[in-house]
C-alpha positions as CSV (number, residue, x, y, z in Angstrom):
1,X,37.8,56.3,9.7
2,X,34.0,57.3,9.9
3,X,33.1,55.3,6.8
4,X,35.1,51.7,8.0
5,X,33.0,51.8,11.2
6,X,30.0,52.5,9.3
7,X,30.7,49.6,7.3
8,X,32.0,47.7,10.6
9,X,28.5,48.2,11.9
10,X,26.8,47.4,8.9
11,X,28.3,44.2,9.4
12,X,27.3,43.6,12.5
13,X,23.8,44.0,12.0
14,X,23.8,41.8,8.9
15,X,25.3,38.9,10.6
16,X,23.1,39.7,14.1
17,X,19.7,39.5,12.3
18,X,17.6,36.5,12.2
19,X,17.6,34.8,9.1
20,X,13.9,34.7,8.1
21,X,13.2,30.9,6.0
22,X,10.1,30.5,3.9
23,X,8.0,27.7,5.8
24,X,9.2,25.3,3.0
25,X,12.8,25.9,4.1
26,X,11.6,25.8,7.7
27,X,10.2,22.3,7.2
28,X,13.5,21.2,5.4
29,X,15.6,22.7,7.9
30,X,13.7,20.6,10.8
31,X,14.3,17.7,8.8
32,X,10.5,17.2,7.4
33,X,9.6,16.5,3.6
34,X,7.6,14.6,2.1
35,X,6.8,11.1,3.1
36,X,8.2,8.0,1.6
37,X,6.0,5.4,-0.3
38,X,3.4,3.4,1.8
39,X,2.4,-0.3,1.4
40,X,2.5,-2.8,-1.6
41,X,-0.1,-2.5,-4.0
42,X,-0.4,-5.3,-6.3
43,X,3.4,-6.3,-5.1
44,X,6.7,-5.3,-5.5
45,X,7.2,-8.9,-7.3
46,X,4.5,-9.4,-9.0
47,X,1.8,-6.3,-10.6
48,X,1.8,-2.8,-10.1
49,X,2.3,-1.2,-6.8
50,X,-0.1,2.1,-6.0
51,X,-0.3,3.4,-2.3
52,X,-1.1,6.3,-0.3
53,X,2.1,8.2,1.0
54,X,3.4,7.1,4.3
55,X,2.1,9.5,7.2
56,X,4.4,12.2,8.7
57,X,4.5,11.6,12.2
58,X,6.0,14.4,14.4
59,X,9.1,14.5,15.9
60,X,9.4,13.5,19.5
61,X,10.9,16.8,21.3
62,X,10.6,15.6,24.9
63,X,12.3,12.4,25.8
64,X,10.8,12.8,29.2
65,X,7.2,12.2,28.2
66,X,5.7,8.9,28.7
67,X,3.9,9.3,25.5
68,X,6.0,7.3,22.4
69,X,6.4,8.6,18.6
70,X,4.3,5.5,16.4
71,X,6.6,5.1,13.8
72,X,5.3,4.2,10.0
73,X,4.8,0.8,9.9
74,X,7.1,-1.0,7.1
75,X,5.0,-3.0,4.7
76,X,7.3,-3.8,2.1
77,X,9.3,-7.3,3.5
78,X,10.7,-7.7,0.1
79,X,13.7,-6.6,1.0
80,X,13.8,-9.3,3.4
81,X,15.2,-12.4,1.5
82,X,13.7,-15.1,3.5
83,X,10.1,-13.7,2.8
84,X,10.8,-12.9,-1.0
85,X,12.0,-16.9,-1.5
86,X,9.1,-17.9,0.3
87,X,6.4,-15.9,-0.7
88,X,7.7,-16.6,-4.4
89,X,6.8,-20.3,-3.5
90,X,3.2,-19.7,-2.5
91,X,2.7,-17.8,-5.5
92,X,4.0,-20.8,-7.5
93,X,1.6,-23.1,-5.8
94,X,-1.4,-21.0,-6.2
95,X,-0.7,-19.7,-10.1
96,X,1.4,-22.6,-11.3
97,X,0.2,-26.1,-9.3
98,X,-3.8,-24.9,-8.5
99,X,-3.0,-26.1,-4.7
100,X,-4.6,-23.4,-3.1
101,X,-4.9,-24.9,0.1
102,X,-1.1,-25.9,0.7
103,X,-0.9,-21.9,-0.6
104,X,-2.8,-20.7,2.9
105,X,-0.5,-22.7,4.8
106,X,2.4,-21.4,3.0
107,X,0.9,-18.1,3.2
108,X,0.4,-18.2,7.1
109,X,3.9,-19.6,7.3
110,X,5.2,-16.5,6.2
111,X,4.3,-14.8,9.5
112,X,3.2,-11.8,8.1
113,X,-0.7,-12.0,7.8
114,X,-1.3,-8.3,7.5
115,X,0.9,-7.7,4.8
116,X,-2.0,-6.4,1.5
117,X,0.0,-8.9,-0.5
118,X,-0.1,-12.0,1.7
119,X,-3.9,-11.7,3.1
120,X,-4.9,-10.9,-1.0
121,X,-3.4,-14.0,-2.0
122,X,-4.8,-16.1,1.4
123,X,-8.4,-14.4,0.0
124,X,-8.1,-15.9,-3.3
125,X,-6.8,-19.1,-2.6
126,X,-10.3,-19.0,-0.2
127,X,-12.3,-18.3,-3.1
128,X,-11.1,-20.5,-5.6
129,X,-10.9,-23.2,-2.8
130,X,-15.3,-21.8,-2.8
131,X,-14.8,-20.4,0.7
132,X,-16.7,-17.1,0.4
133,X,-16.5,-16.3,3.8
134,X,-13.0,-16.7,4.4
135,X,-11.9,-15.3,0.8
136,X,-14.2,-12.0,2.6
137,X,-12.5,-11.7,5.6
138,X,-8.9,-11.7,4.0
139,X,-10.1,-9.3,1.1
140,X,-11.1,-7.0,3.9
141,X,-8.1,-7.4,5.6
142,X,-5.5,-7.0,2.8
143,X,-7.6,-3.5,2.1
144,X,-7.4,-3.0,5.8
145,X,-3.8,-2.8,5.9
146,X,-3.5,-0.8,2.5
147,X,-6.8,1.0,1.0
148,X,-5.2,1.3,-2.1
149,X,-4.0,-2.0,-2.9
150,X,-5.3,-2.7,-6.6
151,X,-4.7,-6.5,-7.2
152,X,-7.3,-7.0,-4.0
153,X,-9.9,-4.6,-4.9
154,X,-9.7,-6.6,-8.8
155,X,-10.2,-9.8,-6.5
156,X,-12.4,-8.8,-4.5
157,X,-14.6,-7.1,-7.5
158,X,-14.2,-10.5,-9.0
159,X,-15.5,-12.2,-5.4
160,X,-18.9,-10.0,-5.8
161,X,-19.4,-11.0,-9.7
162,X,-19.4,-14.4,-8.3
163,X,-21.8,-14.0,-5.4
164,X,-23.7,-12.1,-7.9
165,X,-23.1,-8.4,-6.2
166,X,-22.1,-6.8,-9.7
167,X,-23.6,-2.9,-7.7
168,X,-20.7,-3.7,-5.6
169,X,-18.4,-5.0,-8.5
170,X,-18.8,-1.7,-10.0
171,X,-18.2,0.2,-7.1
172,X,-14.6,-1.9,-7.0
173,X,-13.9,-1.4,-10.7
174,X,-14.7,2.7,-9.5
175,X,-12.3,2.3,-7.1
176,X,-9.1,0.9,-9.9
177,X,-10.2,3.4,-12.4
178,X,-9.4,6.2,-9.5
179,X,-5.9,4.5,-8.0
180,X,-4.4,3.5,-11.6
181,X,-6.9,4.3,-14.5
182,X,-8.7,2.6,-17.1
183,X,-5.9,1.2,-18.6
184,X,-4.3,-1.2,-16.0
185,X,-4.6,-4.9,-16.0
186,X,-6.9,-4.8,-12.9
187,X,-9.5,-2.5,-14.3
188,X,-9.4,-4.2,-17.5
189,X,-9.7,-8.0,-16.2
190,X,-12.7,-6.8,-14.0
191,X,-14.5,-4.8,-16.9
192,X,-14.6,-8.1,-19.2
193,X,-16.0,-10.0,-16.4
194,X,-18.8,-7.6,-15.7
195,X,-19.3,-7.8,-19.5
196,X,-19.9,-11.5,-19.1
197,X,-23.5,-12.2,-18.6
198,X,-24.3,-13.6,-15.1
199,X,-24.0,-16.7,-14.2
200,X,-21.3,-17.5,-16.3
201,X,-17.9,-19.1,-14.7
202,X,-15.0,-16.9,-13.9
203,X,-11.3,-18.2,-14.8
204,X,-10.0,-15.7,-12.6
């Protein structure tokens, strides 16, 4: 009798006591983890894709507060069919007819001028249309909206070749060589340019 209520107490105590969870299991018990991907790099269609993470933002606790949770913002639109179809169709017009300025207006059409993608491909069709200042102001933005976005910093390195910046084009071919290597397109297209002696054209 004396031993089943030492083990009836025992019990108790085991199932009373707070379970202690490593701060690993805490996190995944309060429903954190890591964060998803972040924004497009060189395009879910068309070259490589390297971003940061997405943010974690915290968890709203208080519905009372006047204060709202900023949700990640979703880059990707692919998913959306509409803007896959059409954004397909700029890319045809710039790569495949040369009619970069029909491009922009596709591009703009698109509604989505923040996207790294869309503003990348509005900066090139500004430079190849000899628009410098434009082509710098949508470089900036499409690295704006994603930091890591490859296919723009390439551009872009390409841009300063061409206004003779080749300091700066280094510094942008630095910047591939850290997000995908020395091995990617994008590094290696803007390492044969800077090979080129100055002056000379770009078919880029």
């Amino acid at each position: 009798m004396i031993k089943s209520s030492m083990k009836l107490a025992m019990l108790a105590a085991v199932l009373t006591a707070p379970i202690i969870l490593s701060p690993h299991q805490a996190a995944l018990a309060a429903g954190g983890g890591g964060g998803g991907g972040g924004g497009a790099g060189g395009g879910e269609l068309y070259g490589s894709s390297y971003s940061t993470p997405a943010p974690a933002y915290p968890q709203q606790k208080d519905r009372k507060t006047t204060h709202r949770v900023k949700k990640p913002i979703k880059q990707s639109g692919f998913d959306d069919p509409a803007f896959r179809d059409s954004y397909r169709a700029a890319y045809a017009t710039i790569y495949e007819r040369n009619d970069y300025a029909a491009a922009i207006d596709q591009l703009h059409a698109l509604g989505r001028d923040d996207h790294p993608n869309v503003a990348n491909l509005i900066g090139y069709s500004y430079r190849k249309l000899g628009d410098y200042k434009q082509s710098q102001v949508w470089y900036e933005r499409a690295l704006k909206a994603d930091p890591n976005h490859v296919l723009t910093w390439n551009y872009y390195g390409l841009w300063q070749i061409e206004q003779g910046n080749r300091d700066a084009a280094q510094y942008h071919l630095s910047r591939i060589a850290a997000i995908c290597g020395t091995d990617c397109e994008e590094y290696r297209s803007l390492a044969a340019a800077l090979e080129k002696p100055p002056g000379t054209s770009l078919v880029y």
